[in-house]
C-alpha positions as CSV (number, residue, x, y, z in Angstrom):
1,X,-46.6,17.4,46.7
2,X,-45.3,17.0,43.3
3,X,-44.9,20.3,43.1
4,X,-42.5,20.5,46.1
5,X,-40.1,18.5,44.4
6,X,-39.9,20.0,41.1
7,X,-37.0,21.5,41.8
8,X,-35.3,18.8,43.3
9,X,-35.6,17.2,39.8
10,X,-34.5,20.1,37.7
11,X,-30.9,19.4,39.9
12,X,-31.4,15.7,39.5
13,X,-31.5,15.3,36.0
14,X,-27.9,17.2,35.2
15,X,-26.0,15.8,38.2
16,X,-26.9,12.4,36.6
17,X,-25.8,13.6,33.6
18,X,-22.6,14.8,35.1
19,X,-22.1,11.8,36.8
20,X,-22.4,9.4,34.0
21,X,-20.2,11.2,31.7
22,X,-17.4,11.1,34.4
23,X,-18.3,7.3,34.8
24,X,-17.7,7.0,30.6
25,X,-14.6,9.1,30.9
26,X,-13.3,7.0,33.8
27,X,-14.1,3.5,32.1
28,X,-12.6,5.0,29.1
29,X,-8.8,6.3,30.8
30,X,-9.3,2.8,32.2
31,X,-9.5,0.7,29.2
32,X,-6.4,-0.7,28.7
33,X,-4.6,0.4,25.5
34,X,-3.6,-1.7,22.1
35,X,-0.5,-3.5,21.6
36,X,0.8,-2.1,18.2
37,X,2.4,-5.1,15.5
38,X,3.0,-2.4,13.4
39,X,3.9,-4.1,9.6
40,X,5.7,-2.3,6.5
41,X,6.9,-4.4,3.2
42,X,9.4,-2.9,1.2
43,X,8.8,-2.2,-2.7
44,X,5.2,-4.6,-2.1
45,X,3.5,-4.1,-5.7
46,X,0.3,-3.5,-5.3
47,X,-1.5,-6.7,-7.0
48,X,1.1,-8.8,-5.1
49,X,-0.6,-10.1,-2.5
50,X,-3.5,-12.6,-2.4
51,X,-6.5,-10.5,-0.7
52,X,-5.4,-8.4,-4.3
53,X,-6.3,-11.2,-6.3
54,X,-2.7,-12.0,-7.2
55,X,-3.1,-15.3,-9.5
56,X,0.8,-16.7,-8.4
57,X,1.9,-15.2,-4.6
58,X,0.6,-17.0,-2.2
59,X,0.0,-15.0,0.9
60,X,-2.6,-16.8,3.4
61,X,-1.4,-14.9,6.3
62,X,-1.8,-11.6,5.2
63,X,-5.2,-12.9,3.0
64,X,-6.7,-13.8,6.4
65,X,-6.3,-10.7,8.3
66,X,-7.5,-8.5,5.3
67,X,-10.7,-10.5,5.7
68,X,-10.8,-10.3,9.2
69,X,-10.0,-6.9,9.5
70,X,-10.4,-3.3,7.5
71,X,-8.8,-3.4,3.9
72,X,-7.6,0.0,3.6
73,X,-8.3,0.1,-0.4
74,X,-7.3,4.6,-0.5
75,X,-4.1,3.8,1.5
76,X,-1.0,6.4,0.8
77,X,2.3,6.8,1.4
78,X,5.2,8.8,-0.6
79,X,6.9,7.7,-3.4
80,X,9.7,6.4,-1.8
81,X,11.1,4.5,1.0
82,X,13.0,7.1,3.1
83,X,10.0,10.1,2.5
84,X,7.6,7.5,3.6
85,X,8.8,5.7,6.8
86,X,10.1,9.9,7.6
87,X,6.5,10.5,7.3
88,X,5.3,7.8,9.9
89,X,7.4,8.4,12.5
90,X,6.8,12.0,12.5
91,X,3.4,12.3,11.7
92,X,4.9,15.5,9.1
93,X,5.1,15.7,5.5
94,X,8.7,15.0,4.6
95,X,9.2,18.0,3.0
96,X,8.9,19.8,6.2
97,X,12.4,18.8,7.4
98,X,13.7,18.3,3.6
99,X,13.6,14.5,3.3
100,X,11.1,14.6,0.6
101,X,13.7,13.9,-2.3
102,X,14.6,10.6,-3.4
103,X,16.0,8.5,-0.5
104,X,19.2,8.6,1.8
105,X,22.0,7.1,-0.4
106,X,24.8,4.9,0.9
107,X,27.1,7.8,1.1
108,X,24.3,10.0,2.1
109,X,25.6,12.0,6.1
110,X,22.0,13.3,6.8
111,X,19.3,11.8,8.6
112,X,15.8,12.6,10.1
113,X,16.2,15.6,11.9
114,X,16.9,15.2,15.5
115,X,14.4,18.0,16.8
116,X,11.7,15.8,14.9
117,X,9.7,14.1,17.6
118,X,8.8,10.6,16.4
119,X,6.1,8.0,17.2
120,X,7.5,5.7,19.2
121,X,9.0,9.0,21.2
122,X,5.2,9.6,21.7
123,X,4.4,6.2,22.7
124,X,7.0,6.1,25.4
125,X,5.6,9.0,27.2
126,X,2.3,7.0,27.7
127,X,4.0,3.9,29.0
128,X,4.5,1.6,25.9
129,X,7.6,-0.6,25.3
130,X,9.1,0.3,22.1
131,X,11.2,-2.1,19.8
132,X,11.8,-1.8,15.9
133,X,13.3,-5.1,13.7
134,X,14.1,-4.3,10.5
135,X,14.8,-1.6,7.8
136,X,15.1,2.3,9.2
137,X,16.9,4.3,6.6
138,X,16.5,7.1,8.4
139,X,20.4,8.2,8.7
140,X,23.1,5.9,9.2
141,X,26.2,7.6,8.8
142,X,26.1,9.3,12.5
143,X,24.8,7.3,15.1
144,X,22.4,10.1,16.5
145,X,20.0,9.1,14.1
146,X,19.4,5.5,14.4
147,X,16.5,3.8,15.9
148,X,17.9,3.4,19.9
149,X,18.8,7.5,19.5
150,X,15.0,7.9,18.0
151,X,13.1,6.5,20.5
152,X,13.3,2.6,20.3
153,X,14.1,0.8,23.7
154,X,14.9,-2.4,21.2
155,X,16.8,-2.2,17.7
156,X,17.5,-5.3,15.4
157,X,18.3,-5.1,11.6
158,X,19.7,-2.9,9.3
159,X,19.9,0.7,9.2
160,X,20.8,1.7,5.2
161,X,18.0,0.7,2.5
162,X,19.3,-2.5,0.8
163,X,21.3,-5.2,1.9
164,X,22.4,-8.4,0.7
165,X,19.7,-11.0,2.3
166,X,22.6,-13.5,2.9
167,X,25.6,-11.4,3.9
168,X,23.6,-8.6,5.4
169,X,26.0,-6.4,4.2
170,X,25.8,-3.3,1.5
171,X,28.9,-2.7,-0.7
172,X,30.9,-5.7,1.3
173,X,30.2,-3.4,4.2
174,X,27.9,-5.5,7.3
175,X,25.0,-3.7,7.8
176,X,23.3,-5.5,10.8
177,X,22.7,-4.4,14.1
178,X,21.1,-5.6,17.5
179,X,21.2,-2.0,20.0
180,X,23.9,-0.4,18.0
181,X,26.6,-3.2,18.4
182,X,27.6,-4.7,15.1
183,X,25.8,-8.4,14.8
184,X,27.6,-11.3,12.2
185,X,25.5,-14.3,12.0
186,X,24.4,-16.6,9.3
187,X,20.7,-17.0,7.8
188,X,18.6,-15.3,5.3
189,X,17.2,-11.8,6.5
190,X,13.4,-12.4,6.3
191,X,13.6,-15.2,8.6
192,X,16.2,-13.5,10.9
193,X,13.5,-10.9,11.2
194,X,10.8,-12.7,11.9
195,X,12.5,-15.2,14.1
196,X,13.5,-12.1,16.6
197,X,9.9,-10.8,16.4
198,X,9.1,-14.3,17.7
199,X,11.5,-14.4,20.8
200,X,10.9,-10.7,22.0
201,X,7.2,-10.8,22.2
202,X,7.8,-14.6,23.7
203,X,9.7,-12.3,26.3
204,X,7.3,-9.5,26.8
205,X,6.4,-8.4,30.2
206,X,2.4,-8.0,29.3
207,X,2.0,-5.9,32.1
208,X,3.4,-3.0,29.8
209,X,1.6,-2.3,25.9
210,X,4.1,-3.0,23.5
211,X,4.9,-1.0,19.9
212,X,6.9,-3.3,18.0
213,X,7.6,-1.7,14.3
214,X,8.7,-4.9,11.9
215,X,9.8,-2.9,8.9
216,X,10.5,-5.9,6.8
217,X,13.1,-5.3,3.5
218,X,11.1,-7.8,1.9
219,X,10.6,-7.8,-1.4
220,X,13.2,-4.7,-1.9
221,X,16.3,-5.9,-4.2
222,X,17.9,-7.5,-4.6
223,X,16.2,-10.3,-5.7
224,X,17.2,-13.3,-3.2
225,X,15.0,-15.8,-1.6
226,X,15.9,-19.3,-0.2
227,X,16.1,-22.5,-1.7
228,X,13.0,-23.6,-0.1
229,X,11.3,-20.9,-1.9
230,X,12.3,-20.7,-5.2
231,X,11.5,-24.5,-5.3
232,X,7.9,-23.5,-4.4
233,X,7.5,-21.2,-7.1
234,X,9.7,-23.3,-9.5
235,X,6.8,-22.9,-12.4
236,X,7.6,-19.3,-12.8
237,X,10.0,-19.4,-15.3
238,X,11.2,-15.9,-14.8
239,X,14.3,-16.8,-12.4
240,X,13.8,-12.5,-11.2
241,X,10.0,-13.2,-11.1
242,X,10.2,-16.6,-8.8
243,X,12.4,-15.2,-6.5
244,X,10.6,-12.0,-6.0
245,X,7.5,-14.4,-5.3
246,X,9.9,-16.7,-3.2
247,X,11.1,-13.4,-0.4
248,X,7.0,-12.2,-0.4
249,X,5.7,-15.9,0.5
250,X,8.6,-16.2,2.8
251,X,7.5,-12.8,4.5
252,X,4.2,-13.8,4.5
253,X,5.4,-17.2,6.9
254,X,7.1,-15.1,9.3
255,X,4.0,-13.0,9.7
256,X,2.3,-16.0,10.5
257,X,4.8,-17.3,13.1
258,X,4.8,-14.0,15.2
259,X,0.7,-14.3,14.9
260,X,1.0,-18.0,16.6
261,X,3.7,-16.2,18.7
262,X,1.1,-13.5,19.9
263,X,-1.4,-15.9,20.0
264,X,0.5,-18.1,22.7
265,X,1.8,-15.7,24.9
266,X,-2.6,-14.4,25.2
267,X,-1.8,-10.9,23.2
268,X,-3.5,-11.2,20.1
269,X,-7.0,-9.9,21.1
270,X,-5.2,-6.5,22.6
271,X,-2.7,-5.9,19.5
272,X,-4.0,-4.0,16.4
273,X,-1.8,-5.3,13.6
274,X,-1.3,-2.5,10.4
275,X,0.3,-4.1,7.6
276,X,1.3,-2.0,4.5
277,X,3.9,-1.5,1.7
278,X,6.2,1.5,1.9
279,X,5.8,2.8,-1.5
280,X,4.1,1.8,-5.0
281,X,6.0,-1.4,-6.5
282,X,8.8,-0.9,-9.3
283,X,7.8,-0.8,-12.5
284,X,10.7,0.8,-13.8
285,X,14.5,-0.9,-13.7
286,X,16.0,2.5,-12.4
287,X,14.0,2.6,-9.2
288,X,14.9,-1.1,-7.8
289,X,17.5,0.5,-6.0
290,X,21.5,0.0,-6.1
291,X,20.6,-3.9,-7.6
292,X,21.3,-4.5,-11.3
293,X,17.9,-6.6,-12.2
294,X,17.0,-8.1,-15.6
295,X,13.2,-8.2,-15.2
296,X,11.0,-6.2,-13.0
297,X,8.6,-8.2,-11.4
298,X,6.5,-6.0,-9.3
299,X,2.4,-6.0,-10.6
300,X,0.4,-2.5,-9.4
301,X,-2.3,-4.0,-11.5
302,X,-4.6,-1.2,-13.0
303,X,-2.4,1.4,-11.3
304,X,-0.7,4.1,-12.9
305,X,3.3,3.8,-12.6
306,X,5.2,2.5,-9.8
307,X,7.6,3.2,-7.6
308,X,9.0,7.0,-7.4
309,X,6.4,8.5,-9.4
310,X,3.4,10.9,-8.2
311,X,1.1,8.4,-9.6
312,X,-1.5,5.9,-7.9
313,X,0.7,3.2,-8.7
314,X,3.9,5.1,-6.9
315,X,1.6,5.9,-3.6
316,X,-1.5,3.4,-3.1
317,X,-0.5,0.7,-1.5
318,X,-1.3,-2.8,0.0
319,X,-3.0,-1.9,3.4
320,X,-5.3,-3.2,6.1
321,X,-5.5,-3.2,9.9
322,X,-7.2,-6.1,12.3
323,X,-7.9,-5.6,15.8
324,X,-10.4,-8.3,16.9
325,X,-13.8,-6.9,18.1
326,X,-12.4,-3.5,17.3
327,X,-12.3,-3.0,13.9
328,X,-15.3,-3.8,11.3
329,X,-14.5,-6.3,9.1
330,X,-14.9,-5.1,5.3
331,X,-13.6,-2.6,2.5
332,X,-12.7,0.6,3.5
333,X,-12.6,3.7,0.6
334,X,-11.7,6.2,2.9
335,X,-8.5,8.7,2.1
336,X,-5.5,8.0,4.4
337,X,-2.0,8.9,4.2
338,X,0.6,7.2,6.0
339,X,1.1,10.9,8.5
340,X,-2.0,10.2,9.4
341,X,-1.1,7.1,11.5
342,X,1.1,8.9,14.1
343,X,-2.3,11.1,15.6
344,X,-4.5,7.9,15.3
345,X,-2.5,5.6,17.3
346,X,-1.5,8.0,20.0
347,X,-5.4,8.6,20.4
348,X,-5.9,5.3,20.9
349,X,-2.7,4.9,23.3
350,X,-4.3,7.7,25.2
351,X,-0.6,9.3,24.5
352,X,0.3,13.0,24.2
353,X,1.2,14.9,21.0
354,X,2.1,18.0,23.0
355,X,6.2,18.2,21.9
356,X,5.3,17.4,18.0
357,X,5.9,20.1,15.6
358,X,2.2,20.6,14.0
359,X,1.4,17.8,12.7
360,X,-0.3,17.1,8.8
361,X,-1.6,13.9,9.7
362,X,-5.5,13.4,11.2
363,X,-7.0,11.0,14.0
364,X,-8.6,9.1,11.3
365,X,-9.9,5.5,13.5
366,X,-13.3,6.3,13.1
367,X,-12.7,5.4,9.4
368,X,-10.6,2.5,10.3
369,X,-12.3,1.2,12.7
370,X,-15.8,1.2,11.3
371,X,-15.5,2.8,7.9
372,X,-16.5,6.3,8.9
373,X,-15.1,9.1,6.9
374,X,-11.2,10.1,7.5
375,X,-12.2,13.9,7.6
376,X,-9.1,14.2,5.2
377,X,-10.0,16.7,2.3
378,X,-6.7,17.4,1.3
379,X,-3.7,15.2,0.1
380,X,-0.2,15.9,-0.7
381,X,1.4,13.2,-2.5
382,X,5.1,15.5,-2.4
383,X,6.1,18.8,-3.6
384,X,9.7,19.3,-4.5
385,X,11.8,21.8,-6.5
386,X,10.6,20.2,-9.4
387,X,7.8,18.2,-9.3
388,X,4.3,18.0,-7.4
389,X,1.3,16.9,-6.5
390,X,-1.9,17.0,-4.4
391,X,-5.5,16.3,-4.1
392,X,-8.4,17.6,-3.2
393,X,-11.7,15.9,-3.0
394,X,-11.5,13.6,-6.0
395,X,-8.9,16.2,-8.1
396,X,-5.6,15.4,-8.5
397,X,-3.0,17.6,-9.8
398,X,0.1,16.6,-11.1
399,X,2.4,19.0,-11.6
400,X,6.3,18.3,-13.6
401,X,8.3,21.8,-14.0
402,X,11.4,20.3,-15.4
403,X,11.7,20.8,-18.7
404,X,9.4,19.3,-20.6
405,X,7.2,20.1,-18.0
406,X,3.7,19.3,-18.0
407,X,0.3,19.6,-15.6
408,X,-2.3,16.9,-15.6
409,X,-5.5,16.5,-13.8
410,X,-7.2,13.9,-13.1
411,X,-11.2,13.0,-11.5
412,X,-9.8,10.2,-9.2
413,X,-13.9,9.6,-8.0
414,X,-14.6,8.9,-11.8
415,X,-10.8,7.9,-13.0
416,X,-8.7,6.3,-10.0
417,X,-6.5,4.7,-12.9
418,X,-5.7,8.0,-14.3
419,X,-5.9,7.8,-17.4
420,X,-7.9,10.9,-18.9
421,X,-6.1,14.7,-18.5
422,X,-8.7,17.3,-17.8
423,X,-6.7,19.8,-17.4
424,X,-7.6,21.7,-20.7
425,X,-11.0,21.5,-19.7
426,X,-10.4,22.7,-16.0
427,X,-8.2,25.9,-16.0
428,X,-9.3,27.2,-12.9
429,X,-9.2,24.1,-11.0
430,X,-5.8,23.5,-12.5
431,X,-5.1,27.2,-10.9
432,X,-6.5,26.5,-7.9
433,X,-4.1,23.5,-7.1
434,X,-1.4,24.9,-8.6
435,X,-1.7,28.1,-5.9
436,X,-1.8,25.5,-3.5
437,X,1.2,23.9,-4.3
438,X,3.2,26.9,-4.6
439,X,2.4,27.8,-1.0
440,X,3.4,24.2,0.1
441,X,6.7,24.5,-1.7
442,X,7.0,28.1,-0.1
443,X,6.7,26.5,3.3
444,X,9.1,23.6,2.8
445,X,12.4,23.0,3.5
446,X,15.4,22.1,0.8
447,X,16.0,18.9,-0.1
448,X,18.8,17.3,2.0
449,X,19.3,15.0,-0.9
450,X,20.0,18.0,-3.5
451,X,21.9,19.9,-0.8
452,X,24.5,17.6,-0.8
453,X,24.2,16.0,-3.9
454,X,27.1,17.4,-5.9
455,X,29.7,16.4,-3.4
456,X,27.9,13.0,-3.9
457,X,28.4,13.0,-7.3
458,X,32.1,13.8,-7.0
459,X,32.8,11.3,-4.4
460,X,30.1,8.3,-5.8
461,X,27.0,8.8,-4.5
462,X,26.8,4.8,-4.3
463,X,30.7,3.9,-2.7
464,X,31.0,2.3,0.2
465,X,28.5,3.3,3.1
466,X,30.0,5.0,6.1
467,X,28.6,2.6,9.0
468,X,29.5,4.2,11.9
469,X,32.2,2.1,14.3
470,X,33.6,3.2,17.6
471,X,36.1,5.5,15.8
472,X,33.8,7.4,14.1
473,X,30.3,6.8,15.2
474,X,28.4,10.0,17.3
475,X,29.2,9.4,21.5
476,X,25.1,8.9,22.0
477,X,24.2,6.1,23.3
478,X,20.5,4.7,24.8
């Protein structure tokens, strides 16, 4: 008799199979995807924050989710503002579409190219509400590029790269939007942002996931922070010093009130938060931006260099993300670079990357989430007419071909702080990056900054920004 069903088994055995892979597929398309609190600090140095044992900022909130969630501690980004939020929204290198130089100036006409597809674009197609608050710099001079033309059903903030925190205005021109229509109201920037993070999710139909981008301009020049604030710090002595601590302490508040916000309206255990700072802090007076400072107060700690350079301390930055009963808890060495986030959250919004160009970044959660590897091999920090650099398993080439130009190479596994060239005793691994390089710099587009640089010069590359108005501004609209 046991014979006679034998057979019976043989189909038995796959068909259960079959059927419990569907049933994990199903339960999987069925589980209900993230809300996205998606958090970037401007110019954050990278010893500036409390889980980075900063001895005088005082950052609870942000301390508390690093502990609670995965401190990204090999988090990178590009050098600069502009080439790194380019680099998030598309998921691309920014020298793919030739915003990999410097970042847009005031009188700068260009933008993110429009035939980019960007993240929140993706996010839309798989059902998610999409608002930004805060910083783009992106393009501002035509209205094509800005956020509600990019795909953001929700825009409040600024659109150039540094604005006066009181009068939200750059060059006496106001820089400060709500859905393309020109805002004046009174109150420091920090807290306006935060405050309208507060109200939308307070308004957020939970039936829908929500990506809201908070691209904060805190602690980016210039150096302003409220009364409030600089009396907290008032033992810094430093008056540059206490009133960088003063915005970062501030930001740090505002984070916490849209926390108790998620908390209230029952989102927080369905929102991965990703906190981390757009570029290296400023170590150097030149790359604060159009502000004249006296000190600069940023701290990368051991890091090499700051802001604008191809070192560690110009593209590691502050970084962690928390998702409760999602993400492991701990210290995470893995690689990542900032293109990598685009593929990683639309896997987990279950949301198509079909209409991207190819993209550079990697589906990297599994390191996230539980400290798996990334699968990244390969880095570029930038490449650009004159200057680049990449790595490859723990080599890093850096590579300066204006005049005097130098290479340097550097063991990152045995050297993260970059202080020992090998690159006399490593020729061929010197060649072997250097070939690599050339071919990335084959494949790239021109700067858009160098294109039009010149005319910049003529006309002051830092006058008066061309804000669109209803005269001049592109006839797009959401």
């Amino acid at each position: 008799m046991i014979r006679k069903f034998l057979p019976l088994r043989r189909w038995l055995a796959p068909l259960c199979v079959l059927a419990f892979s569907a049933l994990g597929s199903s339960l999987h398309a069925a589980e209900k995807a993230p809300n996205i609190l998606y958090i970037v600090a401007d110019d954050l140095g990278w010893k500036d924050v409390g889980f980075h044992g900063s001895a005088d900022i005082k950052t609870p909130n942000l301390d508390k989710l690093a502990a609670e969630g995965a401190r990204l501690e090999r988090f990178y980004v590009q050098p600069m503002c502009t080439p790194t939020r380019a680099a998030l929204m598309t998921g691309r290198y920014p020298c793919r579409y030739g915003l990999q130089t410097i970042v847009i100036p005031s009188k700068g006409t260009y933008g993110l190219a429009t035939d980019e597809v960007t993240l929140p674009e993706v996010l839309k197609g798989a059902g998610y509400r999409t608002a930004m608050i805060g910083k783009w710099h992106l393009g501002h001079a035509d209205r094509k590029y800005w956020p509600r033309q990019r795909g953001f059903d929700y825009h409040y903030g600024a659109v150039l790269g540094e604005i006066d925190y009181f009068t939200h205005s750059a060059h006496d021109v106001l820089d400060w939007q709500r859905d393309n229509q020109p805002v004046k109201e009174e109150g420091y920037v920090t807290q306006l942002l935060g405050a309208d993070a507060v109200k939308l999710i307070d308004g957020h139909d939970t039936t829908k996931p929500l990506f809201l981008y908070l691209a904060f301009t805190a602690p980016h020049a210039p150096y302003q922070a409220p009364p409030e604030y600089l009396e907290r710090y008032k033992g810094i002595a430093d008056e540059t010093k206490r009133a960088y601590a003063g915005q970062i302490t501030c930001m740090d508040d505002e984070i916490g009130k849209v926390l108790a916000a998620l908390d209230k309206k029952g989102m927080r255990k369905d929102t991965l938060i990703v906190f981390h700072g757009d570029n290296g802090g400023t170590r150097d007076a030149a790359m604060t931006g159009e502000s004249k400072v006296k000190t600069v107060p940023c701290d990368n700690g051991p890091l090499k260099a700051g802001k604008g350079t191809l070192y560690e301390g110009g593209t590691r930055v502050p970084a962690f993300a928390n998702w409760p009963g999602h993400v492991t808890a701990g210290e995470t060495t893995e690689t990542i670079h900032v293109v990598d986030m685009l593929p990683t959250l639309a896997k987990l919004a279950q949301a198509s990357t079909a209409k991207c160009k190819p993209l550079d970044g990697i589906d990297v959660w599994p390191a996230i989430s539980a400290g798996k590897p990334s699968g990244r091999e390969e880095m570029l920090y930038n490449v650009e007419p004159f200057r680049g650099a990449i790595r490859q398993g723990p080599w890093k080439l850096v590579w300066k071909n204006m005049l005097p130009s130098s290479v340097e190479l550097f063991d990152l596994s045995k050297d993260p702080n970059e202080t020992t060239n090998l690159a006399t005793e490593q020729p061929e691994k010197v060649k072997a990056l250097q070939a690599r390089l050339e071919k990335l710099a084959s494949e790239s587009a021109k700067p858009l900054f160098m294109e039009t640089a010149m005319q910049a010069v003529f006309s002051g590359i830092f006058g008066p920004a061309p804000i669109p108005t209803e005269d001049n501004a592109a006839t797009a609209e959401p």
